[in-house]
C-alpha positions in Angstrom: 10.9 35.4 11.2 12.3 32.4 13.1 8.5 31.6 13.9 8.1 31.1 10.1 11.5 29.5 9.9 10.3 26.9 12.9 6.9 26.2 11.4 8.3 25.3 8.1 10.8 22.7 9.7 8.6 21.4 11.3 6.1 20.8 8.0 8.7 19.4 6.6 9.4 17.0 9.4 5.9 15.8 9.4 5.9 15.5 5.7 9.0 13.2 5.6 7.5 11.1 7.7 4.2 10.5 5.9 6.6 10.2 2.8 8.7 7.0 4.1 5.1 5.5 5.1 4.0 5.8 1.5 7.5 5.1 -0.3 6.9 2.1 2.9 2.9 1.4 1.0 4.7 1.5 -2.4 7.9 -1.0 -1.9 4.8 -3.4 0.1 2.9 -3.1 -2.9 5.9 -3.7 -5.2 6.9 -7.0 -3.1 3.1 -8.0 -3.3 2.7 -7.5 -7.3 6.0 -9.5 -8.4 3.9 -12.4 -9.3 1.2 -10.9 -11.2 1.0 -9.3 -14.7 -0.2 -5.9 -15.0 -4.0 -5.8 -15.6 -4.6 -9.6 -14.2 -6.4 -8.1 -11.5 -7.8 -4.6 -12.3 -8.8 -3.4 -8.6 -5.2 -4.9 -7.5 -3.7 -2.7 -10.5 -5.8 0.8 -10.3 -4.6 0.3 -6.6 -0.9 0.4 -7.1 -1.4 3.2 -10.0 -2.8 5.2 -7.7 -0.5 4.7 -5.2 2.4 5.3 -7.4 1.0 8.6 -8.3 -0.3 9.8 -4.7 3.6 9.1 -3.6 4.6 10.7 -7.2 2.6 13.9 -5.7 3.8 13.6 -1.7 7.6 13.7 -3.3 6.9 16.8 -5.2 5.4 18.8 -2.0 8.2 17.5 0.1 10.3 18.8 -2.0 8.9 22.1 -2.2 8.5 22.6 2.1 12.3 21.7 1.6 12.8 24.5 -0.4 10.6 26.4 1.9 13.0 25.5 4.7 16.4 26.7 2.7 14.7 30.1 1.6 13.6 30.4 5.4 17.1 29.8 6.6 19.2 32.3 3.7 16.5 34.6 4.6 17.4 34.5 8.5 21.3 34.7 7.5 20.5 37.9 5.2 19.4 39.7 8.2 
């Protein structure tokens, strides 16, 4: 059990750090697209949408090794 419980905080360590790098990608993007309307250049554009929804996605699995960690740790407390 505190295998499990040391694999999953450790997931979740890795997978925080690739999230600042893309919320990093996503302000850098932000910063670089303040001067241009949206659709002005369409590669520029499909670009940041993507990024916006790749990050959108990281967030969401974050979240869930998160919850993997707390269930890990109530489970170890339990027993």
């Amino acid at each position: 059990m505190s295998d499990e419980a040391g694999s999953a905080r450790s997931k979740f360590r890795s997978h925080i750090v690739i999230e600042v790098a893309l919320v990093a990608a996503l302000v850098a993007y932000m910063v670089l697209a303040q001067e241009k309307a949206v659709g002005e250049d369409f590669a520029f554009t499909v670009a940041g949408a993507g990024l916006m929804a790749l990050v959108s996605y990281w967030t969401l699995h974050t979240l869930r090794d998160g919850l993997e960690v707390i269930v890990s740790r109530v489970r170890g407390v339990g027993h």
